[in-house]
Each structure stands twice: as C-alpha cells, then as structure tokens.
mmCIF file of the N, C-alpha and C atoms, coordinates in Angstrom:
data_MODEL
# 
_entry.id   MODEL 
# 
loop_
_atom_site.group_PDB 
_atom_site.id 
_atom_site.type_symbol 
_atom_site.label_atom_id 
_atom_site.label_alt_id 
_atom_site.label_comp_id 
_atom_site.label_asym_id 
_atom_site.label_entity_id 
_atom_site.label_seq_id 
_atom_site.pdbx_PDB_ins_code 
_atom_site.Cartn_x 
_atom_site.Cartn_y 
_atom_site.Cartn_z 
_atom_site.occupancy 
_atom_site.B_iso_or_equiv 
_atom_site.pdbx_formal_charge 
_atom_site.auth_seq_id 
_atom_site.auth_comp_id 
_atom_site.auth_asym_id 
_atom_site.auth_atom_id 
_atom_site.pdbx_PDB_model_num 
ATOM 1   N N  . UNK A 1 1  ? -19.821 4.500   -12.564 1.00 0.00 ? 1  UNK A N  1 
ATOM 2   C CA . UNK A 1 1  ? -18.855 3.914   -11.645 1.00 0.00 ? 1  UNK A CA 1 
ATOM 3   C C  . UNK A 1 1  ? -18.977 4.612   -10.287 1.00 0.00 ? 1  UNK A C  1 
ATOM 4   N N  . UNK A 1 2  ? -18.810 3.840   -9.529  1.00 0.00 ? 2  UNK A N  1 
ATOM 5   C CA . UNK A 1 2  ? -18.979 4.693   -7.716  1.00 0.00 ? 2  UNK A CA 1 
ATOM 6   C C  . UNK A 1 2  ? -17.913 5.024   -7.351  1.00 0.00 ? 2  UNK A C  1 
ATOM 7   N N  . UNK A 1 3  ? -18.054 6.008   -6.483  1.00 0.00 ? 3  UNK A N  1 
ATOM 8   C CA . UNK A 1 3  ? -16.612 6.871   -6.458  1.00 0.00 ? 3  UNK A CA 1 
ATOM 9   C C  . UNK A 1 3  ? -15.892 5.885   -5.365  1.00 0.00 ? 3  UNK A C  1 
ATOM 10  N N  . UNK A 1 4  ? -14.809 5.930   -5.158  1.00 0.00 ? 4  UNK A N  1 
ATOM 11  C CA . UNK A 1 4  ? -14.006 4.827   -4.402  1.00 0.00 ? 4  UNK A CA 1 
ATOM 12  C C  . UNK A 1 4  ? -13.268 6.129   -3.717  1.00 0.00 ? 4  UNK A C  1 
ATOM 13  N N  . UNK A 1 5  ? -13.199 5.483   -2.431  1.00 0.00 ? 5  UNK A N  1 
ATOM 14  C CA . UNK A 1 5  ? -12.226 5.857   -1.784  1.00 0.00 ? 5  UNK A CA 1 
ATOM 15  C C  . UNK A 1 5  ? -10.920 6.085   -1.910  1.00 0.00 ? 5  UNK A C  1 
ATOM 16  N N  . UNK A 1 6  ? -10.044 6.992   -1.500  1.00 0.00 ? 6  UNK A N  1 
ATOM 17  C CA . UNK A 1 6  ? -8.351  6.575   -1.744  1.00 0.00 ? 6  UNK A CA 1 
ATOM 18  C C  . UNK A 1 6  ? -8.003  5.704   -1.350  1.00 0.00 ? 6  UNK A C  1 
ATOM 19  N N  . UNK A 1 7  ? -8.410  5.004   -0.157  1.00 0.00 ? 7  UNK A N  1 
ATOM 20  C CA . UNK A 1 7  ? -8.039  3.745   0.132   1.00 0.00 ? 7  UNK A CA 1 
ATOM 21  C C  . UNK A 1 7  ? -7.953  2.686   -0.773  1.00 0.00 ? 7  UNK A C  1 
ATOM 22  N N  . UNK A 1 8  ? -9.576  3.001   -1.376  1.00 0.00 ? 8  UNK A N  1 
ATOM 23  C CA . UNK A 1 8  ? -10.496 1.742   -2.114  1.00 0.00 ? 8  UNK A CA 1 
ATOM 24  C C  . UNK A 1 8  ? -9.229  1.656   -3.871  1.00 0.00 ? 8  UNK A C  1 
ATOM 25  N N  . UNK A 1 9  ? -8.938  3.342   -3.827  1.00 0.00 ? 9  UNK A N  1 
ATOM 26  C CA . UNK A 1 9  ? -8.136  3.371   -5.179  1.00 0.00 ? 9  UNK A CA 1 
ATOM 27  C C  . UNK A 1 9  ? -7.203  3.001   -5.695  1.00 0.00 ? 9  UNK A C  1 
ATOM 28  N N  . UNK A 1 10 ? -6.267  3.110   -3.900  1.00 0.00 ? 10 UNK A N  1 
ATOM 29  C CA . UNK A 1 10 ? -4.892  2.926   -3.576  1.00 0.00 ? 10 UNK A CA 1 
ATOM 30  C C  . UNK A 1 10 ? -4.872  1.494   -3.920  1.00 0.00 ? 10 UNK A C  1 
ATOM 31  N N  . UNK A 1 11 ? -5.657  0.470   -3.111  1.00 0.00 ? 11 UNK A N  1 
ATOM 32  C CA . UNK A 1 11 ? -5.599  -0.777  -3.304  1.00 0.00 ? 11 UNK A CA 1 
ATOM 33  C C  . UNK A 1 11 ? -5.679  -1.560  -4.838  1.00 0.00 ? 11 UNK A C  1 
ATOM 34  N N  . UNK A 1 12 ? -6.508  -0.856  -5.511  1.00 0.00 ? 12 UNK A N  1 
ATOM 35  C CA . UNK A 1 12 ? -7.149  -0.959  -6.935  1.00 0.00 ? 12 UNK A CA 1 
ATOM 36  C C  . UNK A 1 12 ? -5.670  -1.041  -7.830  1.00 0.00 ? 12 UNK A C  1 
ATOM 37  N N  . UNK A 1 13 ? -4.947  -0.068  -7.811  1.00 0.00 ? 13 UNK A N  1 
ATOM 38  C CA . UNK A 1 13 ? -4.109  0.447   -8.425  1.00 0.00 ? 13 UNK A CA 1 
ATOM 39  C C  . UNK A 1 13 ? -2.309  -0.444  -7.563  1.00 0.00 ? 13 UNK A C  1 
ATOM 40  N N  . UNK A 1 14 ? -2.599  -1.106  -6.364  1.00 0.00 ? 14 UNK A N  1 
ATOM 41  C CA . UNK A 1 14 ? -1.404  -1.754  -6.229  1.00 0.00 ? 14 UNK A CA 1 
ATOM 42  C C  . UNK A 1 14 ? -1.414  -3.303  -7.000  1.00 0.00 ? 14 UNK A C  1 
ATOM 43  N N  . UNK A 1 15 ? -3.318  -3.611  -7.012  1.00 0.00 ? 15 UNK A N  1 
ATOM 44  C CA . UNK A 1 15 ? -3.190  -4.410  -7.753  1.00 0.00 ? 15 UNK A CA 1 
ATOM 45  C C  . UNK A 1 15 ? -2.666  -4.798  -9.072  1.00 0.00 ? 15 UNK A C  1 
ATOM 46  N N  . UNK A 1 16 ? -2.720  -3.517  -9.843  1.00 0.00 ? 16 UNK A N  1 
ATOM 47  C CA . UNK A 1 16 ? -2.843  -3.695  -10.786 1.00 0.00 ? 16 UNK A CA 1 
ATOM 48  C C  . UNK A 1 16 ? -1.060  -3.659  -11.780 1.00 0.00 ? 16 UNK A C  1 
ATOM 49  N N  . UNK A 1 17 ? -0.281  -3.234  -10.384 1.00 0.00 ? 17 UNK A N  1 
ATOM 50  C CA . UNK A 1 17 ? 0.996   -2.681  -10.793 1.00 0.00 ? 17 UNK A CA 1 
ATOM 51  C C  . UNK A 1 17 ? 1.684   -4.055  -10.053 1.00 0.00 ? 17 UNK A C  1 
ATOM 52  N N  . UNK A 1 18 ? 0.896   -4.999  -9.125  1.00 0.00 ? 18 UNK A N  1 
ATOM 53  C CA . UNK A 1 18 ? 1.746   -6.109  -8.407  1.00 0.00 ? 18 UNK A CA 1 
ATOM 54  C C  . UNK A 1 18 ? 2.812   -6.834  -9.391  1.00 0.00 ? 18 UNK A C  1 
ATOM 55  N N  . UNK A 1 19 ? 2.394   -6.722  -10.518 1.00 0.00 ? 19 UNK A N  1 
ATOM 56  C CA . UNK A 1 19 ? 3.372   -7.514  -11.334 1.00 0.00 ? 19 UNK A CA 1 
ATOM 57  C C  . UNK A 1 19 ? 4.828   -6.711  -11.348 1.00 0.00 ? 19 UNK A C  1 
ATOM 58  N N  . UNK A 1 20 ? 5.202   -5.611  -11.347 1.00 0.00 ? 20 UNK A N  1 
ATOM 59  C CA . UNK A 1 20 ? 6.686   -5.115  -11.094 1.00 0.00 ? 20 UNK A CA 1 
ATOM 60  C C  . UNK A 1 20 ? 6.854   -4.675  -9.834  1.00 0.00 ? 20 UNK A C  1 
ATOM 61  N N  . UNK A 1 21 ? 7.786   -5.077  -9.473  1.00 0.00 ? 21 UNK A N  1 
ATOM 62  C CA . UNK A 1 21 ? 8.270   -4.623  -8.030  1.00 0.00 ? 21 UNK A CA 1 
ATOM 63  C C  . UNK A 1 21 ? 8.694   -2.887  -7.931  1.00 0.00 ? 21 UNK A C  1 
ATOM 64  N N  . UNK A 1 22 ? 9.216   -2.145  -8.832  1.00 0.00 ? 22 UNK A N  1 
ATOM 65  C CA . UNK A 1 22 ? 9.791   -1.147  -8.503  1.00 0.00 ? 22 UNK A CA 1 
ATOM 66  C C  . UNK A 1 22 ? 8.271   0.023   -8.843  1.00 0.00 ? 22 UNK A C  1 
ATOM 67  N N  . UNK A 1 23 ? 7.469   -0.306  -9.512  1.00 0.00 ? 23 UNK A N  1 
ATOM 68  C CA . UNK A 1 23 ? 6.274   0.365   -9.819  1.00 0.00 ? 23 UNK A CA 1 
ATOM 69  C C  . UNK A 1 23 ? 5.356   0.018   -8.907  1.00 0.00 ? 23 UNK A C  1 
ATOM 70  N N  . UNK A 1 24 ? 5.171   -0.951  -8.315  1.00 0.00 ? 24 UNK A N  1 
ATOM 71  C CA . UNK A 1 24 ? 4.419   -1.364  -7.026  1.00 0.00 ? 24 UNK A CA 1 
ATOM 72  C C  . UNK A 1 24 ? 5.020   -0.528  -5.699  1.00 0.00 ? 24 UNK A C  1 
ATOM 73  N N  . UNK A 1 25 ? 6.499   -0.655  -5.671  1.00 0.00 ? 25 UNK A N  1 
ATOM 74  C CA . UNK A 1 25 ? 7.046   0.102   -4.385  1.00 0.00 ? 25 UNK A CA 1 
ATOM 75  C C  . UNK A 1 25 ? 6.504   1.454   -4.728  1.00 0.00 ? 25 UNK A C  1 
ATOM 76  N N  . UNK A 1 26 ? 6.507   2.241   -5.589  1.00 0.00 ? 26 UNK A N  1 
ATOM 77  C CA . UNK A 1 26 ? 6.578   3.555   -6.501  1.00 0.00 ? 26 UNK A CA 1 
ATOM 78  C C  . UNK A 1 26 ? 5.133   4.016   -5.945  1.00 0.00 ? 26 UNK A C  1 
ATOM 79  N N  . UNK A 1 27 ? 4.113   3.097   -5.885  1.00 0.00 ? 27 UNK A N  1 
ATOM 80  C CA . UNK A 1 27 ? 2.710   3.475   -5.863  1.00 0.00 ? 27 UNK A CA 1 
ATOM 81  C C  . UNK A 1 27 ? 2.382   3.368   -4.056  1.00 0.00 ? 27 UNK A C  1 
ATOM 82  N N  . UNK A 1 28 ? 3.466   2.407   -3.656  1.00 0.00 ? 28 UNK A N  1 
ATOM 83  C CA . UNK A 1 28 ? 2.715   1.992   -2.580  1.00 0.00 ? 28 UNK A CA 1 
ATOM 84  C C  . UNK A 1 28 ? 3.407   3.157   -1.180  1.00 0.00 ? 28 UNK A C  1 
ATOM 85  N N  . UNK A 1 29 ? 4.565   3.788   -1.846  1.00 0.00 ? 29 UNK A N  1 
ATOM 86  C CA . UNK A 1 29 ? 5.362   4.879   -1.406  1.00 0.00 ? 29 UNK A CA 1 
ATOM 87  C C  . UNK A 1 29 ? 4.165   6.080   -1.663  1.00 0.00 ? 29 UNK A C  1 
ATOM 88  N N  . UNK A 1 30 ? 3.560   6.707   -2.218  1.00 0.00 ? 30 UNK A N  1 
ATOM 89  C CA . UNK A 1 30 ? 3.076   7.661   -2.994  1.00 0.00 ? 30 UNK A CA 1 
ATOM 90  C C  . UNK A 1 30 ? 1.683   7.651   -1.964  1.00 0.00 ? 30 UNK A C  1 
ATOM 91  N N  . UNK A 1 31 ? 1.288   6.406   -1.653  1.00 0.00 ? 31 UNK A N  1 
ATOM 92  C CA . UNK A 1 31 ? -0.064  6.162   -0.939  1.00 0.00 ? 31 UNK A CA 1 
ATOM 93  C C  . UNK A 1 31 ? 0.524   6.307   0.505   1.00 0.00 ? 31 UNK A C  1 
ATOM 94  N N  . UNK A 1 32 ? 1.223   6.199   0.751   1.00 0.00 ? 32 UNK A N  1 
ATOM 95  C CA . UNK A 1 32 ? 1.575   6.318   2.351   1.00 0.00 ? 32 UNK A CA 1 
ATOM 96  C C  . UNK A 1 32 ? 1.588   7.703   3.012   1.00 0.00 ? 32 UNK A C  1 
ATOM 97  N N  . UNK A 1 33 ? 2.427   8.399   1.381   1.00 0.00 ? 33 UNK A N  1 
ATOM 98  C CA . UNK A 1 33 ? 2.067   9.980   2.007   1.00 0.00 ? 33 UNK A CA 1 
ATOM 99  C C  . UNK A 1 33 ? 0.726   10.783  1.298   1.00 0.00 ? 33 UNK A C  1 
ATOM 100 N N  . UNK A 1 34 ? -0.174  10.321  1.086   1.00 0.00 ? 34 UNK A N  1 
ATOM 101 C CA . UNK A 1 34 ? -1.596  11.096  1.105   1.00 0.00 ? 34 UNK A CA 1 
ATOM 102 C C  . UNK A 1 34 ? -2.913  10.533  1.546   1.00 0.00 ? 34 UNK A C  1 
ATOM 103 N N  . UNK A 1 35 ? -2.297  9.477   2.564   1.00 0.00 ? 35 UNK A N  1 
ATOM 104 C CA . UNK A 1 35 ? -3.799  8.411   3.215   1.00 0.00 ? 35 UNK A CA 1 
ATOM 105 C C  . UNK A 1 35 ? -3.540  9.328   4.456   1.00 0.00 ? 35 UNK A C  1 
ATOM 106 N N  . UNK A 1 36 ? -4.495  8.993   5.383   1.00 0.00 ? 36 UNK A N  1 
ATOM 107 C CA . UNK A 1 36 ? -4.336  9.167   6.645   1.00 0.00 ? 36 UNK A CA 1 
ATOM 108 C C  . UNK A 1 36 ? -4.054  8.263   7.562   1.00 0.00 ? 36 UNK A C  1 
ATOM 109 N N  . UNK A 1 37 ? -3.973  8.268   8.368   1.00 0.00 ? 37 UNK A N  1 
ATOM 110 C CA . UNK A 1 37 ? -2.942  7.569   9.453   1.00 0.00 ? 37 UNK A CA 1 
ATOM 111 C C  . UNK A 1 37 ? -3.720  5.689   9.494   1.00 0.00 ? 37 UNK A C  1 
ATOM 112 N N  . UNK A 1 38 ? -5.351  6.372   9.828   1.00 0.00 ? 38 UNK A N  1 
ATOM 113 C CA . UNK A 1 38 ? -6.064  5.119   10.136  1.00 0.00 ? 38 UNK A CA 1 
ATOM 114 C C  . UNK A 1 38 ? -6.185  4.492   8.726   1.00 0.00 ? 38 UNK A C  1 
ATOM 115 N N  . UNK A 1 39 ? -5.949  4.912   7.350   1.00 0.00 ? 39 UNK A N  1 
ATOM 116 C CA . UNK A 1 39 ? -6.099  4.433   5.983   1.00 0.00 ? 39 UNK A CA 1 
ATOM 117 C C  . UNK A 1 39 ? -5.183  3.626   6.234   1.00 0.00 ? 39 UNK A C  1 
ATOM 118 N N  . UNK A 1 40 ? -3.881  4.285   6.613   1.00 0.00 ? 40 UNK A N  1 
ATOM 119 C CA . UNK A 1 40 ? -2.453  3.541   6.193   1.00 0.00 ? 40 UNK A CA 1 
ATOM 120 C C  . UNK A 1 40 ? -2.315  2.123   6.745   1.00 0.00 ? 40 UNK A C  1 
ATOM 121 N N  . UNK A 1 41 ? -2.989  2.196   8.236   1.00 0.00 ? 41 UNK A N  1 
ATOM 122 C CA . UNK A 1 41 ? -3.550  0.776   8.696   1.00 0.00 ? 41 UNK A CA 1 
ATOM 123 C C  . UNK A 1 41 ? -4.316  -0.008  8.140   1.00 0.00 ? 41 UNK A C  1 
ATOM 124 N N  . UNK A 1 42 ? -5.479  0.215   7.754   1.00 0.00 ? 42 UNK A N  1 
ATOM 125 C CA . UNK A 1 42 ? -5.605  -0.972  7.218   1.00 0.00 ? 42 UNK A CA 1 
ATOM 126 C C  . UNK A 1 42 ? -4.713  -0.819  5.657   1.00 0.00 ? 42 UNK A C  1 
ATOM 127 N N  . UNK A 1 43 ? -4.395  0.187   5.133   1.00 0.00 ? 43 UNK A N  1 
ATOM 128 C CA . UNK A 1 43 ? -3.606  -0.426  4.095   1.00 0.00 ? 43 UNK A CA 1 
ATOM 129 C C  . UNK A 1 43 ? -2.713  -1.202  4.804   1.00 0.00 ? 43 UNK A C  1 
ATOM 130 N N  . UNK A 1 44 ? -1.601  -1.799  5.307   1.00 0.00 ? 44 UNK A N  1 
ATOM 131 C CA . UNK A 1 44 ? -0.829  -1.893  6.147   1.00 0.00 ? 44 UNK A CA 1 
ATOM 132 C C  . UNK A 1 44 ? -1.263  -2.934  6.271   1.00 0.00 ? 44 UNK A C  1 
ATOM 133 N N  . UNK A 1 45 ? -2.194  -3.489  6.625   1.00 0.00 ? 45 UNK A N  1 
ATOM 134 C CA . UNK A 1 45 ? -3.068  -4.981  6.804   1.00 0.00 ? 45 UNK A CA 1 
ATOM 135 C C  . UNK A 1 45 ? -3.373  -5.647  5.568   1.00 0.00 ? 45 UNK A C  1 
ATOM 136 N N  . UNK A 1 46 ? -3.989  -4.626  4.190   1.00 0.00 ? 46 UNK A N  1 
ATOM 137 C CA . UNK A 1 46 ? -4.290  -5.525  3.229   1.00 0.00 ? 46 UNK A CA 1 
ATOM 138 C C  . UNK A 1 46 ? -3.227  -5.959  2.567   1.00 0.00 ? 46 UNK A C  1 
ATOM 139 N N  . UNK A 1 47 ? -2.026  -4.636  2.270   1.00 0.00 ? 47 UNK A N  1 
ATOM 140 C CA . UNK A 1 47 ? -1.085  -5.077  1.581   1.00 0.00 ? 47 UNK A CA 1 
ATOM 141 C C  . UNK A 1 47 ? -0.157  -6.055  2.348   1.00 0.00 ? 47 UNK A C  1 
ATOM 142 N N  . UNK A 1 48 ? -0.277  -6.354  3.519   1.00 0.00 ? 48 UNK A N  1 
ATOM 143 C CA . UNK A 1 48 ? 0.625   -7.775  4.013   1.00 0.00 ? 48 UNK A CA 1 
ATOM 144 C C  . UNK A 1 48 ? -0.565  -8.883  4.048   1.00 0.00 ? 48 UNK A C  1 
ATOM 145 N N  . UNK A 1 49 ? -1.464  -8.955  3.550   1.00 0.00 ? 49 UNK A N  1 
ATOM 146 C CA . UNK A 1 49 ? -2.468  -10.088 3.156   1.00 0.00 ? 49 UNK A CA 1 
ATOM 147 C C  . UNK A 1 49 ? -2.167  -10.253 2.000   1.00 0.00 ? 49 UNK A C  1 
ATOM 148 N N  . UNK A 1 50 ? -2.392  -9.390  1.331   1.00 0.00 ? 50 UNK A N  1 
ATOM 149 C CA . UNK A 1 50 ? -2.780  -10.118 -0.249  1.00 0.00 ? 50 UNK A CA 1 
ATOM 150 C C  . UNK A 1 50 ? -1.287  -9.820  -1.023  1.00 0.00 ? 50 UNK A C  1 
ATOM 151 N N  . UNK A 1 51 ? -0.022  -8.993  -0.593  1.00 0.00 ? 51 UNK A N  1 
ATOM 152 C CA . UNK A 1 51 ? 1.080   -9.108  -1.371  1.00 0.00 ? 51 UNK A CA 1 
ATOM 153 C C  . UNK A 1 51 ? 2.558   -9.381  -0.752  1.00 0.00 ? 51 UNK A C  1 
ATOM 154 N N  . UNK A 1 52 ? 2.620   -9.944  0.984   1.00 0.00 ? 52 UNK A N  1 
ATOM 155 C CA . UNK A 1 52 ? 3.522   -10.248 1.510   1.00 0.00 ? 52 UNK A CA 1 
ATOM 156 C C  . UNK A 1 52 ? 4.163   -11.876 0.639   1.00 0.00 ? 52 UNK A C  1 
ATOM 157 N N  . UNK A 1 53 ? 3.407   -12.151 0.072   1.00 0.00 ? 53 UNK A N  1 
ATOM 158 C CA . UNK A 1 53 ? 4.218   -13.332 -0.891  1.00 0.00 ? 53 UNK A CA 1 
ATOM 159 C C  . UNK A 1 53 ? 5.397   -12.928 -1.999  1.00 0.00 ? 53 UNK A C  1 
ATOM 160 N N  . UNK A 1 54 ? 5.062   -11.762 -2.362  1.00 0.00 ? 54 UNK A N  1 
ATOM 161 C CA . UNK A 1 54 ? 5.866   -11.511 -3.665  1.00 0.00 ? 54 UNK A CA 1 
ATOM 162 C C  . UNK A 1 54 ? 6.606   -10.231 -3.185  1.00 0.00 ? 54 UNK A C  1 
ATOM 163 N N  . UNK A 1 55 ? 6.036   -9.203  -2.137  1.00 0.00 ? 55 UNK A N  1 
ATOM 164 C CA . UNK A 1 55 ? 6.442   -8.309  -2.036  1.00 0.00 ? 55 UNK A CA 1 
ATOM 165 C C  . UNK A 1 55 ? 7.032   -7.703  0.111   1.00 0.00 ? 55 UNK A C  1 
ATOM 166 N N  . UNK A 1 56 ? 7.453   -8.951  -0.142  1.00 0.00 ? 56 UNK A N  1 
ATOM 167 C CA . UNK A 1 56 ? 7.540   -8.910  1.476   1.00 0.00 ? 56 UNK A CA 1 
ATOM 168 C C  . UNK A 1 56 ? 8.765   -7.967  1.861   1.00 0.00 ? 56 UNK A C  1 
ATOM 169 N N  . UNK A 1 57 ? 9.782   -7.715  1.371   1.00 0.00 ? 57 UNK A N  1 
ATOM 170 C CA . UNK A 1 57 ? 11.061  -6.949  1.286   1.00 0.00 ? 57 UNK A CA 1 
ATOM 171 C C  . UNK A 1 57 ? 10.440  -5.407  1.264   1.00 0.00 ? 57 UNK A C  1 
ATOM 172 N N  . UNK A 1 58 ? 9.638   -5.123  0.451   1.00 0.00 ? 58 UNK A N  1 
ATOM 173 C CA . UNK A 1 58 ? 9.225   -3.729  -0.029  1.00 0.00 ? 58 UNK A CA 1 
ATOM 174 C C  . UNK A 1 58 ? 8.195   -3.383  1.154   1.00 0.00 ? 58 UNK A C  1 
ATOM 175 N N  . UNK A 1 59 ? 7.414   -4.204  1.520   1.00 0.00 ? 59 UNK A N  1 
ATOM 176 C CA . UNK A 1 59 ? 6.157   -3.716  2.511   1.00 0.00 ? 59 UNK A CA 1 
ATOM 177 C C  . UNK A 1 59 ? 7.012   -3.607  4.012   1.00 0.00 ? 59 UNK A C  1 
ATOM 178 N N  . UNK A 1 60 ? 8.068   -4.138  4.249   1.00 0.00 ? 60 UNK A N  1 
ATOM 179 C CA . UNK A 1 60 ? 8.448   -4.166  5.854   1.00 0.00 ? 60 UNK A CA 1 
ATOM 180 C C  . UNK A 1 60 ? 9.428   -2.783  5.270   1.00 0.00 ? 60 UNK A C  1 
ATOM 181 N N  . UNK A 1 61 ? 10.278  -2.063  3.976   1.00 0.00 ? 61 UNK A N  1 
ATOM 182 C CA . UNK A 1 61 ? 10.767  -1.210  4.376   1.00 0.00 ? 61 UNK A CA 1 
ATOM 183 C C  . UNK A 1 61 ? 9.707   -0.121  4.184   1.00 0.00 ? 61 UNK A C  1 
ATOM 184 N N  . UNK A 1 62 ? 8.895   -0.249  3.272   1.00 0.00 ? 62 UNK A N  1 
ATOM 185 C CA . UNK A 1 62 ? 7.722   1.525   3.355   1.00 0.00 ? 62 UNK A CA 1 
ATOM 186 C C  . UNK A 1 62 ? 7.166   1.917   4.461   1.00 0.00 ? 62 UNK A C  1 
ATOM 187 N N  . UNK A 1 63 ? 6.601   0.689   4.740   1.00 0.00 ? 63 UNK A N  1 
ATOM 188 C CA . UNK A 1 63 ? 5.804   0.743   6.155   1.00 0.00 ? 63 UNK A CA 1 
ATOM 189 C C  . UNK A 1 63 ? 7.320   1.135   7.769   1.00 0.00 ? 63 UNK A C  1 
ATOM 190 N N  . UNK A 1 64 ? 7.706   0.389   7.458   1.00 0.00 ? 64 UNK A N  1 
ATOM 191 C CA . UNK A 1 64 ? 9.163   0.562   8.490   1.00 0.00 ? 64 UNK A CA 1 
ATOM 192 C C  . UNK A 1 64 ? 8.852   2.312   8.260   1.00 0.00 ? 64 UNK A C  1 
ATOM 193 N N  . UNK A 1 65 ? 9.723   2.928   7.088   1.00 0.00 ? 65 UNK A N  1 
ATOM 194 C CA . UNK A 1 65 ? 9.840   4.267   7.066   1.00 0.00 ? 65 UNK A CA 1 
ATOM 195 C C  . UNK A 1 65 ? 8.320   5.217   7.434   1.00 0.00 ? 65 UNK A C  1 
ATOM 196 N N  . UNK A 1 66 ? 7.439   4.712   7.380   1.00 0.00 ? 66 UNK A N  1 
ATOM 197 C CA . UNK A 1 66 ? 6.285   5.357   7.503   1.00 0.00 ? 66 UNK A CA 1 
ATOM 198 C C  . UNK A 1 66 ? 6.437   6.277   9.051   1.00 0.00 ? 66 UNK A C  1 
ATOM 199 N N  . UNK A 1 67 ? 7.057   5.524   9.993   1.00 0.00 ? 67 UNK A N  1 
ATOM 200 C CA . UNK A 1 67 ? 7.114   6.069   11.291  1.00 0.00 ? 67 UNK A CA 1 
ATOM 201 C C  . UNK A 1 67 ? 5.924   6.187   11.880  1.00 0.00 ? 67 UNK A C  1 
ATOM 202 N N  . UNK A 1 68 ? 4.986   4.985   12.246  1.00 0.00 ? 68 UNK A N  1 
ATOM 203 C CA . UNK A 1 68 ? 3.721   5.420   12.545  1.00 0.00 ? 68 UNK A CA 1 
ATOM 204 C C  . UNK A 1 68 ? 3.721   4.119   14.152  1.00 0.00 ? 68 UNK A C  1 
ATOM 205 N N  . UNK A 1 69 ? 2.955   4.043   14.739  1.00 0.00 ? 69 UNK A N  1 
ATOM 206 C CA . UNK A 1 69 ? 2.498   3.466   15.973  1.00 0.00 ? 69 UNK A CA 1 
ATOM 207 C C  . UNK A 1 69 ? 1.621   2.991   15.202  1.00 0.00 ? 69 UNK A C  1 
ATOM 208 N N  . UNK A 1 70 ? 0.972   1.732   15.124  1.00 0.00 ? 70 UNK A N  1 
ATOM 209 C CA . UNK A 1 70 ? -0.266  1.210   14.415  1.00 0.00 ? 70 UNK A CA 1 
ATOM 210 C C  . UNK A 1 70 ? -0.492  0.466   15.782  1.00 0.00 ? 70 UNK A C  1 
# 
C-alpha cells in the first residue's frame, strides 16, 4: 500500500465515517488540528464538494472555528 498523506488519510477516513454525523464531525474536528494551514484548504474545498449535502451544518461550524484566512 503507498503511504498517503494526512491529507490523503484525513479524506479516506471522513469517507468512511460520512454515514454518522457526530463521528464524521469527531474526525473532521481532529484533522483540523494536525493538518497544516495549506492542508486545511484544500481540505476545506474537498469536504464542501463531496459532503456539503449531508453535512453542511457541521463543515460551516469546524471550519468557522478553525480561525484561518483561506
């Protein structure tokens, strides 16, 4: 297996938890504080692509609290 990025992992692993909301917030909280700033952007981009349908409430407050300038 090729080593993946935290990014690449982070994403891997929100997929895989998208089905509950409070374990998805749980993971996607946890990734905000050990990416780096430019990770958190494009996380920040994928996760309002591929989970602002189901999880639009949770991504505007993590990211909100993140306190970042993107």
């Amino acid at each position: 297996m090729p080593h993946l990025s935290m990014l690449e992992y982070t994403e891997m692993i929100l997929e895989k938890v998208s089905f509950q909301k409070e374990l998805f917030r749980h993971e996607l909280e946890k990734a905000i504080t050990v990416l780096s700033i430019s990770e958190r952007a494009e996380l920040k981009n994928y996760c309002y692509e591929r989970f602002a349908q189901d999880h639009y409430q949770c991504l505007c407050q993590c990211f909100r609290s993140d306190n970042l300038n993107y």
